[in-house]
GUTORLUM-217148 format. One line per field, with one value per residue (C-alpha): y, x, z; residue in three letters; residue number from 1. Coordinates in nm, 3 decimals, decimal comma. Layout:
BEGIN
yy	[Y | ...]
xx	[X | ...]
zz	[Z | ...]
r	[ALA | ...]
k	[NUM | ...]
//
This chain:
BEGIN
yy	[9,306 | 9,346 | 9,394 | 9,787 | 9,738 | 9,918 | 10,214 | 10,136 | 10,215 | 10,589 | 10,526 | 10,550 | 10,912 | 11,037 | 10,799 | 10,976 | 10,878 | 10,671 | 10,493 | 10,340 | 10,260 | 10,071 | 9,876 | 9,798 | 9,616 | 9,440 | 9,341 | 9,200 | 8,989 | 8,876 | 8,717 | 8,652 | 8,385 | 8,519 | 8,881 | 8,761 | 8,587 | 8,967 | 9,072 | 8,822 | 9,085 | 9,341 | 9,086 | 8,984 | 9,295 | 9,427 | 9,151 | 9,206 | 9,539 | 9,567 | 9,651 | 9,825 | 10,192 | 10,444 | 10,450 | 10,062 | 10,037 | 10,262 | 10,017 | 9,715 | 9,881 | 9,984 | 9,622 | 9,456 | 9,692 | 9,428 | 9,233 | 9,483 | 9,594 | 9,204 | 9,244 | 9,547 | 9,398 | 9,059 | 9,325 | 9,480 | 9,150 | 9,023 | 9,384 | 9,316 | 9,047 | 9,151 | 8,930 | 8,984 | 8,850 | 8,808 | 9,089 | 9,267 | 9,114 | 9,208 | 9,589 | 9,605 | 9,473 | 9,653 | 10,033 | 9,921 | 9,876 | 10,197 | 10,413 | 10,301 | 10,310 | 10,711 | 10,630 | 10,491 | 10,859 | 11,045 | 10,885 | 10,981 | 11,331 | 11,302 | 11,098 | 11,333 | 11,355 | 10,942 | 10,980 | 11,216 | 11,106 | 10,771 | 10,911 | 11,103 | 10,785 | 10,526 | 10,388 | 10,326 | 9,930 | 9,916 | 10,147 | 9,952 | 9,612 | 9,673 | 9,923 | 9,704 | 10,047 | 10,035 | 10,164 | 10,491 | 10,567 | 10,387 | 10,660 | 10,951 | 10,756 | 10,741 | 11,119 | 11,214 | 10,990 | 11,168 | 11,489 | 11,410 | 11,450 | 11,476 | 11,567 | 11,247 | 11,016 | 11,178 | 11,107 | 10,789 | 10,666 | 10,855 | 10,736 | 10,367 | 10,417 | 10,563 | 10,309 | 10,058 | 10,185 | 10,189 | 9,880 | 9,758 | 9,933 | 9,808 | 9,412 | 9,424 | 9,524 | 9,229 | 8,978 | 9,025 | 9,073 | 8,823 | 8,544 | 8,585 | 8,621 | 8,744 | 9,125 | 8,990 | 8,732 | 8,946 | 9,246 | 8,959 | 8,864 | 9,223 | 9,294 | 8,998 | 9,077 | 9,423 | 9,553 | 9,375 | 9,598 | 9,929 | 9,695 | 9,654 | 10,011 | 10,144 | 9,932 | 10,055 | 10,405 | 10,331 | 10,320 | 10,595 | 10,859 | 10,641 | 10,757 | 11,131 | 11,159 | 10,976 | 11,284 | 11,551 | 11,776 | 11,800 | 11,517 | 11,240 | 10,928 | 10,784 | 10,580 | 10,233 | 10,088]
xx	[6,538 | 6,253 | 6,333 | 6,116 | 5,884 | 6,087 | 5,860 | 5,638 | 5,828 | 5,740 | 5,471 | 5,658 | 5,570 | 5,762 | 6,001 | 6,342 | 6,661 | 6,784 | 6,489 | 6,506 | 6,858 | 6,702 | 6,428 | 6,694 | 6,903 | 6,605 | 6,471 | 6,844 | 6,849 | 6,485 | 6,527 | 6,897 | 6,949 | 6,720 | 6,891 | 7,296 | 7,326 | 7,276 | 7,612 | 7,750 | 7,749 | 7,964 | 8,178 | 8,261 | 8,304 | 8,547 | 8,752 | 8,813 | 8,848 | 9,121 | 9,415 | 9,319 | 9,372 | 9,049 | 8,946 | 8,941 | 8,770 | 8,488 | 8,524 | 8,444 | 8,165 | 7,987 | 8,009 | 7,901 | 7,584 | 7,348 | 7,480 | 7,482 | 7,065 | 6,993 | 7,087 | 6,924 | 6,571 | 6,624 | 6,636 | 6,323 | 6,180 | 6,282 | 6,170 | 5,810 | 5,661 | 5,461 | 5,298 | 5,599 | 5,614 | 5,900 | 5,855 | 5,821 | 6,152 | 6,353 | 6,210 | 6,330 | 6,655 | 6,698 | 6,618 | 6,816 | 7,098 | 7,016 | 6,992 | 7,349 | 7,521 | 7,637 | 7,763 | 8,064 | 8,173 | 7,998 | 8,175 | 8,497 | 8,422 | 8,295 | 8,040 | 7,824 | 7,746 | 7,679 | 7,467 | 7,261 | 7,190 | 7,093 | 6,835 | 6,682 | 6,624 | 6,746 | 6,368 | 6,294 | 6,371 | 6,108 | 5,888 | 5,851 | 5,818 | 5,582 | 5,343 | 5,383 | 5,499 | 5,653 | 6,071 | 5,995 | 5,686 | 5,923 | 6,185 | 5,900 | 5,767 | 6,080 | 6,172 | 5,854 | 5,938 | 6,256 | 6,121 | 5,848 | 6,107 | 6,481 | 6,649 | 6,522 | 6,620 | 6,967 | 7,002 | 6,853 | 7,106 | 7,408 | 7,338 | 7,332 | 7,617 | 7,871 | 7,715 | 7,858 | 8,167 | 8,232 | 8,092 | 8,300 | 8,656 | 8,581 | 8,468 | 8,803 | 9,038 | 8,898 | 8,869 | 9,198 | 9,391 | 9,199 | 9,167 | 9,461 | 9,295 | 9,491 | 9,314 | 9,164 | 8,967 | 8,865 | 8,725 | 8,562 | 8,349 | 8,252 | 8,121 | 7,950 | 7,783 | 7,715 | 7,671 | 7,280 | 7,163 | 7,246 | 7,022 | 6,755 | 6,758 | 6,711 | 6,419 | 6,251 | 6,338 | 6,022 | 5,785 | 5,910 | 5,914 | 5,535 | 5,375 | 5,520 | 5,384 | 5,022 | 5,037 | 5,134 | 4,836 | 5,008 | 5,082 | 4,844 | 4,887 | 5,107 | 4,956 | 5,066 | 5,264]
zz	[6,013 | 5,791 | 5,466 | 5,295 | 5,003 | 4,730 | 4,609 | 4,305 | 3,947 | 3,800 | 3,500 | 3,186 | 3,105 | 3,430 | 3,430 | 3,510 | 3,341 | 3,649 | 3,648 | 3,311 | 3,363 | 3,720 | 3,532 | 3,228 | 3,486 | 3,663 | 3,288 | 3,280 | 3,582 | 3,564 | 3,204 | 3,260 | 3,016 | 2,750 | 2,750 | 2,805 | 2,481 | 2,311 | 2,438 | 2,215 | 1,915 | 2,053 | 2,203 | 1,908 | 1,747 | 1,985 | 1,987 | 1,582 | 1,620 | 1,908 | 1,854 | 1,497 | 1,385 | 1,467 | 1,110 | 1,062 | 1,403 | 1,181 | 0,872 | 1,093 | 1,254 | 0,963 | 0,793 | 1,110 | 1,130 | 1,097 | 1,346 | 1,642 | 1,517 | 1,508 | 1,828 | 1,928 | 1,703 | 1,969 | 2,246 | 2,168 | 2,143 | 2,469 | 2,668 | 2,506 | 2,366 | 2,079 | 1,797 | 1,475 | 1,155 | 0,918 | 0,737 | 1,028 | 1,161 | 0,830 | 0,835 | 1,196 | 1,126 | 0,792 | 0,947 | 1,256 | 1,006 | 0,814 | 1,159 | 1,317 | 0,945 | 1,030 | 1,388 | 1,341 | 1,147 | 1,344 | 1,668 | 1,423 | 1,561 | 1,894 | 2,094 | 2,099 | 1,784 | 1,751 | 2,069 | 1,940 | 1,621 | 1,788 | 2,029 | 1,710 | 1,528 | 1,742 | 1,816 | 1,444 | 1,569 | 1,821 | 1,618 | 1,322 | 1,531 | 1,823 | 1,559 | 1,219 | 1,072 | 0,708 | 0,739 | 0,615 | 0,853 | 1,105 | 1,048 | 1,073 | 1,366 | 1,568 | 1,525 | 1,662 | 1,969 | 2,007 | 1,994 | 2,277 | 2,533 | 2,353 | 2,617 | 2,826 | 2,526 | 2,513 | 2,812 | 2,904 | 2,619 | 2,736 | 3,100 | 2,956 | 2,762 | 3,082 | 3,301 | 3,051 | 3,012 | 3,379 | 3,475 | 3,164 | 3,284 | 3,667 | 3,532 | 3,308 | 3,594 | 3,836 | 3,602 | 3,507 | 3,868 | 4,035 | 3,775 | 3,605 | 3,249 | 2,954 | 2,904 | 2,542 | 2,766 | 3,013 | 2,792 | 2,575 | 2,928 | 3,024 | 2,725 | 2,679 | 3,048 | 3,028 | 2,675 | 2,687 | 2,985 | 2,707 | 2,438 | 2,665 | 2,850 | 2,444 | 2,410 | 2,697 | 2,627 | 2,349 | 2,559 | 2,763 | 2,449 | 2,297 | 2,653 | 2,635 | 2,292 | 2,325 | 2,645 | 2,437 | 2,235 | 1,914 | 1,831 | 1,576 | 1,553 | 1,266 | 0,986 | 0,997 | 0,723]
r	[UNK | UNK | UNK | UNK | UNK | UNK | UNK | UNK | UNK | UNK | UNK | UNK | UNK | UNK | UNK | UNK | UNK | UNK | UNK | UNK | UNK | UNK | UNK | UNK | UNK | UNK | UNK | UNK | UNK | UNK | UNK | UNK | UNK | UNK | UNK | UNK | UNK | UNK | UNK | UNK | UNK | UNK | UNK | UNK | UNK | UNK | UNK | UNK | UNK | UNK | UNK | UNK | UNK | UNK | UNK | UNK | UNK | UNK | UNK | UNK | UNK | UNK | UNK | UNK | UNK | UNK | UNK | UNK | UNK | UNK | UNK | UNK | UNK | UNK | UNK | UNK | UNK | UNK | UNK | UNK | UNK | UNK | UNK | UNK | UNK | UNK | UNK | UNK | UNK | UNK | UNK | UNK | UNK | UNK | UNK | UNK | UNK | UNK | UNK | UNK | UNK | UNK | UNK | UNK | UNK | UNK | UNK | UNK | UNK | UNK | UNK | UNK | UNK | UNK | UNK | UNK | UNK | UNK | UNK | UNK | UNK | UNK | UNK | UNK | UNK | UNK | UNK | UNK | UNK | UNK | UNK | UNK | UNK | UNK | UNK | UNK | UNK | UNK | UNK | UNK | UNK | UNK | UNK | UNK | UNK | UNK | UNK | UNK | UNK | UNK | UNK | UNK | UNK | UNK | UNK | UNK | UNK | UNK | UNK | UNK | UNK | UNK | UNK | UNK | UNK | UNK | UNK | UNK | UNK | UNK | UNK | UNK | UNK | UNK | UNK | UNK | UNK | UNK | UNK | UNK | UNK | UNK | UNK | UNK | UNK | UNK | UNK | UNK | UNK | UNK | UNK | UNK | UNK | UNK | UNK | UNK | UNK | UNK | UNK | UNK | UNK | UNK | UNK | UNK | UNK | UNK | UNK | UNK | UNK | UNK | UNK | UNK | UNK | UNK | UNK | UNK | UNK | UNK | UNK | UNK | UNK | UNK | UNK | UNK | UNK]
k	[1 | 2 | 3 | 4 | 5 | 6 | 7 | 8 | 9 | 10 | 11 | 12 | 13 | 14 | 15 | 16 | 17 | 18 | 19 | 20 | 21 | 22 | 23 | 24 | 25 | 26 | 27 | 28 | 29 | 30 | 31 | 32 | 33 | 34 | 35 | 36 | 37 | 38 | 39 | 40 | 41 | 42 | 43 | 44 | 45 | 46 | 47 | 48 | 49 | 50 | 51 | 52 | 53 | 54 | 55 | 56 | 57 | 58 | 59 | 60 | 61 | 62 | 63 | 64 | 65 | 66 | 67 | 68 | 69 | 70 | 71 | 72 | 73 | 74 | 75 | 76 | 77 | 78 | 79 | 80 | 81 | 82 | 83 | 84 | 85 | 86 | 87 | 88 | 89 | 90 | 91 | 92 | 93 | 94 | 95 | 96 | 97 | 98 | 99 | 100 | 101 | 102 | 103 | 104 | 105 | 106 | 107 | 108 | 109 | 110 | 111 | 112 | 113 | 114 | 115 | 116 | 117 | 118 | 119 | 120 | 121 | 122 | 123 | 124 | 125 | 126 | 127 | 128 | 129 | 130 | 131 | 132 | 133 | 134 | 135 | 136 | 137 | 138 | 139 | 140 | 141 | 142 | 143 | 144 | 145 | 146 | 147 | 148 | 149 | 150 | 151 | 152 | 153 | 154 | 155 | 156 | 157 | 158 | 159 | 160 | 161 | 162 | 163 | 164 | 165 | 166 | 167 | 168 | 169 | 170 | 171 | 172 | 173 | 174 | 175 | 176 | 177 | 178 | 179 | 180 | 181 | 182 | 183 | 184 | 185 | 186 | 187 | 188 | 189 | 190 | 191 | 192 | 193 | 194 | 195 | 196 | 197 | 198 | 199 | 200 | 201 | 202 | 203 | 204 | 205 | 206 | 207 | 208 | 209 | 210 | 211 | 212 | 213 | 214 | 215 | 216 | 217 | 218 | 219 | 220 | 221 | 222 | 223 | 224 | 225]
//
């Protein structure tokens, strides 16, 4: 049986919500061992912060910010390969920091309220490093991505974020039913598989929200930093 030529991907200014979440996992498995390492960070994480009450779990978070937007900054790096310097490297990390500092409170509440607040300024990473942007034109920058399209970078992240949990919750059962790993173990391997497709998918999400803005009228180009 001949195998059908899969239909060429949407151009990023129409590109739906499933998609992004479809070219997030084929960025995954074509760069495989480049992109897997980058579920190390919230491997970790979870592992210290199992077991602990809600408002520790929050604690933890917040002090291990730089670690999940080194992450996210590697992400970025891996989805596009863009000339960087340091100082471009430490602004990226530093307003990646800055930008996922409220989520851990704001999750306090409800997801919602994280995710949103994350697709508003979210793309301040990828901002500052693929546009050499200084953090606070990175900030202005990535709030005029989000509000290109909101409602597709709500989404796009949302989407990411259930397809992770569910691929998570299914990986977790098997692993531990069919290979007899302690739960600890098993959780520690799902989320080191699956939590980089979410880094990834955000870094795309860029250039989905760059290419809705360069489309839309109003909008002028930011100065860079």
């Amino acid at each position: 049986m001949n195998r059908r030529e899969l239909p060429p991907p949407l151009p990023p200014e129409t590109r739906t919500v499933g998609q992004l979440v479809a070219e997030s996992i084929r960025l995954y498995g074509n760069r495989f061992w480049r992109v897997l390492p980058l579920g190390l960070a919230l491997a970790v994480i979870d592992q210290i912060t199992a077991g602990r009450r809600i408002g520790s779990q929050a604690v933890i978070l917040v002090v291990c910010a730089p670690i999940l937007s080194l992450a996210y900054v590697l992400a970025c790096l891996v989805a596009h390969e863009t000339d960087w310097t340091r100082a471009r490297f430490s602004r990226a990390l530093a307003a990646g920091t800055l930008a996922f500092l409220p989520v851990p409170f704001l999750a306090l509440l409800y997801a919602l309220p994280a995710g949103a607040w994350l697709a508003l300024v979210g793309l301040v990473v990828p901002a500052i490093l693929y546009e050499d942007l200084s953090v606070s034109v990175g900030f202005k920058r990535a709030v005029r991505l989000a509000r290109a399209d909101y409602v597709h970078a709500l989404g796009s992240l949302a989407t990411l974020v259930i397809v992770f949990v569910l691929t998570r919750l299914v990986l977790v059962v098997l692993l531990h039913g069919q290979a007899s790993a302690t739960a600890r173990i098993a959780a520690f391997l799902a989320d080191l598989v699956i939590s980089p497709v979410v880094l990834v998918g955000a870094a795309l999400l860029y250039f989905d929200q760059a290419a809705r803005v360069r489309y839309s009228p109003d909008e002028q180009p930011l100065p860079r930093g």
